[in-house]
N, C-alpha and C positions, 0 to 999 in steps of 0.2 A: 617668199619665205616658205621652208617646207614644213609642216607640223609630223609627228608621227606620238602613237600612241601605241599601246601593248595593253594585255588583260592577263595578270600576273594570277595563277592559283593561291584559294587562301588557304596555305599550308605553311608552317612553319617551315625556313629558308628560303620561299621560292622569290622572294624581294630581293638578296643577298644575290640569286642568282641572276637577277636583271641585273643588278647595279653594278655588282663587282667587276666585271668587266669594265663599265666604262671606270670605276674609279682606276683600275690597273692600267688602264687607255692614257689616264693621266687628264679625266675630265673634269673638273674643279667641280663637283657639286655645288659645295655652300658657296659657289658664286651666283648659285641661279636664286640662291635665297634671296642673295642681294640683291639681284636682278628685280625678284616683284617685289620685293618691299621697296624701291626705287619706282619703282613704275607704279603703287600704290600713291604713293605722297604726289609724287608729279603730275599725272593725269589726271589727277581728284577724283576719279570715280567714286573713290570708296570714302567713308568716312575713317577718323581715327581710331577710331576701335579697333577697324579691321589691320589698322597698323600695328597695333599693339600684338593682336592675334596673329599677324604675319611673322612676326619678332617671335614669338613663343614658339611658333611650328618652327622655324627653319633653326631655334635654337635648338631645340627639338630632337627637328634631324639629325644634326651636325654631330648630336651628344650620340643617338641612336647607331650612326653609320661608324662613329668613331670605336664605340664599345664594339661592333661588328667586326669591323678590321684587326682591333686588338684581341678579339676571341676566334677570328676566323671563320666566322657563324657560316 
């Protein structure tokens, strides 16, 4: 498995300017939400908190990148 990473400037848009490509790419984001919050509960590493706290961020996002796309940020 390959990992990669990036270091985004903290400047208003420069997020939008990672992401929007892959969501135009047609990369399902909020699938990777689903992903750790699945991989939380299963593996047990974490306790339920962090489940809960998982569920709030990637609700989070989903809300965040949606408002992005409808304003074109």
């Amino acid at each position: 498995m390959e990992y990669y990473k990036t270091t985004v400037p903290d400047r208003a848009g420069e997020g939008a300017k990672v992401l929007g490509p892959l969501w135009e790419a047609g990369v399902n984001l909020p699938a990777f939400n689903l992903t750790l919050f699945v991989g939380t509960v299963y593996s047990r590493f974490h306790y339920a908190s962090d489940v809960v706290a998982g569920l709030a961020v990637g609700a989070l996002a989903v809300w965040v990148t949606d408002k992005m796309d409808k304003n074109k940020f």
